[in-house]
TORMI-222776 format. One line per field, with one value per residue (C-alpha): residue number from 1; residue in three letters; x, y, z. Coordinates in nm, 4 decimals. Layout:
residues N
i = (NUM,...)
aa = (ALA,...)
xx = (X,...)
yy = (Y,...)
zz = (Z,...)
END
This chain:
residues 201
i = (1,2,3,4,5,6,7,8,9,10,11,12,13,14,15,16,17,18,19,20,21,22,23,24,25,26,27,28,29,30,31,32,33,34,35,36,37,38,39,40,41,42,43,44,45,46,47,48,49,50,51,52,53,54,55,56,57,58,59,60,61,62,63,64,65,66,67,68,69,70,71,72,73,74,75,76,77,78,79,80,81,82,83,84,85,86,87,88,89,90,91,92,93,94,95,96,97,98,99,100,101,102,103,104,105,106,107,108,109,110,111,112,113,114,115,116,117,118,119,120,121,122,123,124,125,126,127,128,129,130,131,132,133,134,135,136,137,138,139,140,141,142,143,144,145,146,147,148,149,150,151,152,153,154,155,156,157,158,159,160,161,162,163,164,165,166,167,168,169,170,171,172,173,174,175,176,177,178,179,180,181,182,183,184,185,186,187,188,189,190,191,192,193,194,195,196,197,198,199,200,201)
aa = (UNK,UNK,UNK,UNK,UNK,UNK,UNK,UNK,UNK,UNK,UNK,UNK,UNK,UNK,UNK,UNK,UNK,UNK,UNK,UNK,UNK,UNK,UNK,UNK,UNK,UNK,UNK,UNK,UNK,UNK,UNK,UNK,UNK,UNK,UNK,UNK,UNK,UNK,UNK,UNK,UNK,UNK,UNK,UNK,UNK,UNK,UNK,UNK,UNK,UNK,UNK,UNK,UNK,UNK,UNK,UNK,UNK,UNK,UNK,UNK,UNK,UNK,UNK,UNK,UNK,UNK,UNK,UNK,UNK,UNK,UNK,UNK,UNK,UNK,UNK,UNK,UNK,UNK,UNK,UNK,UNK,UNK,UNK,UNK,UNK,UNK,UNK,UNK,UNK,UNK,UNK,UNK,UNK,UNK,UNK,UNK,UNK,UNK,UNK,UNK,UNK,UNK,UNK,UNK,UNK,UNK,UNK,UNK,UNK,UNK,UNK,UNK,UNK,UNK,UNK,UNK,UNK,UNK,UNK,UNK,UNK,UNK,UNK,UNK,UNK,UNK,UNK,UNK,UNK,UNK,UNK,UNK,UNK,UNK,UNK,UNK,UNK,UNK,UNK,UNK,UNK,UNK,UNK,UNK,UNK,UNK,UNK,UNK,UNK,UNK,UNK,UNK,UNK,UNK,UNK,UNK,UNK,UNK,UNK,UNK,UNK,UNK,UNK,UNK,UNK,UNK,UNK,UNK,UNK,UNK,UNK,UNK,UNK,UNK,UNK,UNK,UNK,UNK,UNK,UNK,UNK,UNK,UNK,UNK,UNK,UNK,UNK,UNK,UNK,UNK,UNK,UNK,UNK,UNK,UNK,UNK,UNK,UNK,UNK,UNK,UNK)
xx = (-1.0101,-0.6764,-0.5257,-0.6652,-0.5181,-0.1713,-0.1394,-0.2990,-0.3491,-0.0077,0.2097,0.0517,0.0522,0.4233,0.4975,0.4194,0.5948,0.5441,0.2684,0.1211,0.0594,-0.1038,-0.3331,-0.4685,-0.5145,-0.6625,-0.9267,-0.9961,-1.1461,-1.3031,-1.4790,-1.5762,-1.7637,-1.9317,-2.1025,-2.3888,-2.4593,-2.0913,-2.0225,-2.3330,-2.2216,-1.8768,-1.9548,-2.2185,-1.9638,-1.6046,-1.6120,-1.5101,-1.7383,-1.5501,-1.3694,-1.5206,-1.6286,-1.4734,-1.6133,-1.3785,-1.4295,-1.8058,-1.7463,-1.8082,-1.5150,-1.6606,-1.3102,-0.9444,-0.7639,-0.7635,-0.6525,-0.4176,-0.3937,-0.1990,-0.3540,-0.6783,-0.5413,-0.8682,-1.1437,-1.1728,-1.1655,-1.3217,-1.6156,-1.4617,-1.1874,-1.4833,-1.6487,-1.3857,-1.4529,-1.1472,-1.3043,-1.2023,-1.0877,-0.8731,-0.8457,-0.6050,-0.3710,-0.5517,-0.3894,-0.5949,-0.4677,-0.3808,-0.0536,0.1402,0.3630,0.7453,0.9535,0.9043,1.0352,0.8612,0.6950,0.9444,0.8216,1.0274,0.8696,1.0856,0.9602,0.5970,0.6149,0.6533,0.7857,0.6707,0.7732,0.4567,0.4822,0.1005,0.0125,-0.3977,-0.6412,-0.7131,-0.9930,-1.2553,-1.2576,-1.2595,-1.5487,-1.7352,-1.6758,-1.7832,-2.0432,-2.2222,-2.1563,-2.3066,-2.2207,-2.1866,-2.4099,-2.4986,-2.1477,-2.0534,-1.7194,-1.5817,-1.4292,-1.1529,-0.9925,-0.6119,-0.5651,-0.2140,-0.0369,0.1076,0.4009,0.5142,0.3289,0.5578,0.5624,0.4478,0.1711,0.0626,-0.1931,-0.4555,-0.3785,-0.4662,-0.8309,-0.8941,-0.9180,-1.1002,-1.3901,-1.4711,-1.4035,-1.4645,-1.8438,-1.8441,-1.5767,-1.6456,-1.2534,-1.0427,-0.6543,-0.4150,-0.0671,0.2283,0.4600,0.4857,0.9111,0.7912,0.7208,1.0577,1.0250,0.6392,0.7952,0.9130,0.5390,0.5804,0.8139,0.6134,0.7538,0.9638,0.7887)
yy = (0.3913,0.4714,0.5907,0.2312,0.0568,0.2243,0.2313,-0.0698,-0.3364,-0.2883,-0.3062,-0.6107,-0.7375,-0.7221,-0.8426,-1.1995,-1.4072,-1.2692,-1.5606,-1.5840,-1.1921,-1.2747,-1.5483,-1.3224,-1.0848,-1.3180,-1.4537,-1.1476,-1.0627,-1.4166,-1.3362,-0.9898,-1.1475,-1.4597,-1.1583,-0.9756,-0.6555,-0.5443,-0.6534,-0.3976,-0.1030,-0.1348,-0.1311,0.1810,0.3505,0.2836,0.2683,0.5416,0.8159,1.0135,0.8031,0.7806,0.4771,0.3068,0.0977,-0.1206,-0.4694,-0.4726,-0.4206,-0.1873,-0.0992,0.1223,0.2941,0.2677,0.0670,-0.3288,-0.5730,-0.8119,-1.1985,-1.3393,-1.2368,-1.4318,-1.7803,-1.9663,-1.7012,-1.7122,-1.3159,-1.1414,-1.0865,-0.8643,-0.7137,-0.5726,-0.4634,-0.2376,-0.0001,-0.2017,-0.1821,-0.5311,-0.8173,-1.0905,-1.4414,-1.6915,-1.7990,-2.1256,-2.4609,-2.7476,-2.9758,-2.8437,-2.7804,-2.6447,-2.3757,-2.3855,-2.4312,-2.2011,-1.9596,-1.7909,-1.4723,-1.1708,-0.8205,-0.5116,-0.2718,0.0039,-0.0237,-0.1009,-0.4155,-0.7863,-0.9854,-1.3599,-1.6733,-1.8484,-2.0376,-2.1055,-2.2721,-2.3364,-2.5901,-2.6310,-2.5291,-2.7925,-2.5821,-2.2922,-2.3525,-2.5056,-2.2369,-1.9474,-2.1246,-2.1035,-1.6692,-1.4026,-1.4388,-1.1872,-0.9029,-0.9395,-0.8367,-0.4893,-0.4873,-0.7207,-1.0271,-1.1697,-1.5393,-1.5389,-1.9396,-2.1101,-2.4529,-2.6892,-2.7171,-3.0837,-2.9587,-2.9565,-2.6561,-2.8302,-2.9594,-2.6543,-2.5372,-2.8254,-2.7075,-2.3874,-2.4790,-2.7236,-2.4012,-2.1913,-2.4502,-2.4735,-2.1566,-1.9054,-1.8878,-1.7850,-1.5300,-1.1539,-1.1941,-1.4224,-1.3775,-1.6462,-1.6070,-1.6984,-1.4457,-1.5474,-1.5608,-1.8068,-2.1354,-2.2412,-2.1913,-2.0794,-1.7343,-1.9251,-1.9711,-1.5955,-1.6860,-1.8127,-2.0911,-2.0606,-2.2057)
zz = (-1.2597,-1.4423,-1.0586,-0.9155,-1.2013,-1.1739,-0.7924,-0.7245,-0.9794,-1.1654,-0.9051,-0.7825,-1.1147,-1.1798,-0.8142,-0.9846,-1.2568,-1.5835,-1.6771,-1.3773,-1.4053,-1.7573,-1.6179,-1.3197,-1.6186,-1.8149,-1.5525,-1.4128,-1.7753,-1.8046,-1.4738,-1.6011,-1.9067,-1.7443,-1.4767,-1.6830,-1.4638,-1.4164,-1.8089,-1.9168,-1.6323,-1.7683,-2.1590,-2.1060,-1.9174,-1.9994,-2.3909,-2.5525,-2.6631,-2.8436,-3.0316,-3.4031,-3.5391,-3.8278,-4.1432,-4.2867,-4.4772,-4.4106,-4.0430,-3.7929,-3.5010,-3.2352,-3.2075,-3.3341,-3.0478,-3.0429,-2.8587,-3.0532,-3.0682,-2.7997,-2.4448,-2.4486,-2.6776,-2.5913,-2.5752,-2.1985,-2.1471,-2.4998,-2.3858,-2.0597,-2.3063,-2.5336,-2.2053,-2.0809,-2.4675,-2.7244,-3.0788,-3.1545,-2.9696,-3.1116,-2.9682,-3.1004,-3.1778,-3.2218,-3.3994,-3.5016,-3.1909,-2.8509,-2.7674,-2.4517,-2.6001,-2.5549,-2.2165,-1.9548,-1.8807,-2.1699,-2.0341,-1.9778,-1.7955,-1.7707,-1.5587,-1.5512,-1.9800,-1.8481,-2.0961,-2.1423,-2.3872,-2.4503,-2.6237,-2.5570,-2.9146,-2.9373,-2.6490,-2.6511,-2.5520,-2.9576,-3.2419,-3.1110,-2.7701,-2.8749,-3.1222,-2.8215,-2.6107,-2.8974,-3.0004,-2.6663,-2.6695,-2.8530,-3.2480,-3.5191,-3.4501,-3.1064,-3.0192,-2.8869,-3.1419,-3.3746,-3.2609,-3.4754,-3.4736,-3.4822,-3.6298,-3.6290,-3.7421,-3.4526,-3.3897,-3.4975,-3.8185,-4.1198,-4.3265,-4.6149,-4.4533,-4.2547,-4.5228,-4.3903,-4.0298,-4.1511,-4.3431,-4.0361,-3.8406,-4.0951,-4.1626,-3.7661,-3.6315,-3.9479,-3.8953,-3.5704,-3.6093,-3.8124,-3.9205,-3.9239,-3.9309,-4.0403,-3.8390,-4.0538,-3.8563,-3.4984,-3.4500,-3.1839,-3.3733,-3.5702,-3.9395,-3.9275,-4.1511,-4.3726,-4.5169,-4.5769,-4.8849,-5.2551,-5.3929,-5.7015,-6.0448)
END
């Protein structure tokens, strides 16, 4: 699999534009969930067996690798991420309204690195779709690792303000996640680190 994936699938891969690449990606995984028998032959035989488990905030992680926030924004490839043996999958980040990110180009591989970097700044299709879209999957226990909701504020959201953007996406989505993670770090979204500072009293 690793040989297919590094003769094969990468180089095609980074033949494309850097977001193109990631939708493929991103599909491919979507497709991989929505089809039952290859989702079930690939969790039985790709996740990790010797990895050991972990226990941490009343949670169990099959093994110690993740996939981070930022490749599957609107929860259209979790389910084939957790297939192919991550211990936790992350979707987000999510704002309260949909949004479409900043200008391309925003997507930036360097092969000869074997990375990208991205400037995506959030885009998503909003909290309402992804809680439609969740709420129609397996929830908490019935998953094969944890799934975690990454939730933002928009954009044209004023940092004083971005506190209600923030419980918005809690209230709706926080049920259906088993974490949620609240992203005041992205250097994408001007100012958004600047919620990292406490007011002064």
């Amino acid at each position: 699999m690793s040989f297919l994936y590094e003769k094969v699938i990468s180089k095609a891969l980074y033949s494309l534009d850097p977001e193109t690449a990631h939708q493929v990606g991103l599909r491919g995984m979507g497709l991989l969930g929505a089809c039952a028998p290859l989702r079930l032959l690939m969790e039985r035989s790709l996740t990790p067996k010797g990895g050991r488990p972990i226990e941490a905030f009343g949670l169990k992680f099959p093994n110690h690798i993740g996939l981070a926030a930022g490749f599957d924004k609107d929860g259209i490839g979790w389910r084939g991420a957790a297939a192919l043996g991550f211990g936790h999958v992350e979707v987000g980040t999510v704002t309260p309204k949909a949004q479409p990110g900043n200008e391309k180009p925003r997507v930036f591989a360097t092969p000869e690195l074997n990375a990208v970097v991205n400037a995506y700044g959030f885009p998503n299709n909003g909290a309402q779709a992804l809680h439609d879209r969740l709420s129609k999957q397996p929830g908490r226990g019935q998953r094969v690792c944890p799934l975690g909701i990454n939730i933002g504020k928009n954009k044209v959201t004023a940092n004083e303000q971005a506190h209600e953007d923030y419980l918005v996406c809690f209230k709706l989505l926080a049920p259906l996640a088993d974490y949620v993670v609240v992203n005041i770090s992205s250097p994408n979204t001007t100012g958004l680190r600047a919620l990292q500072i406490a007011p002064r009293s």
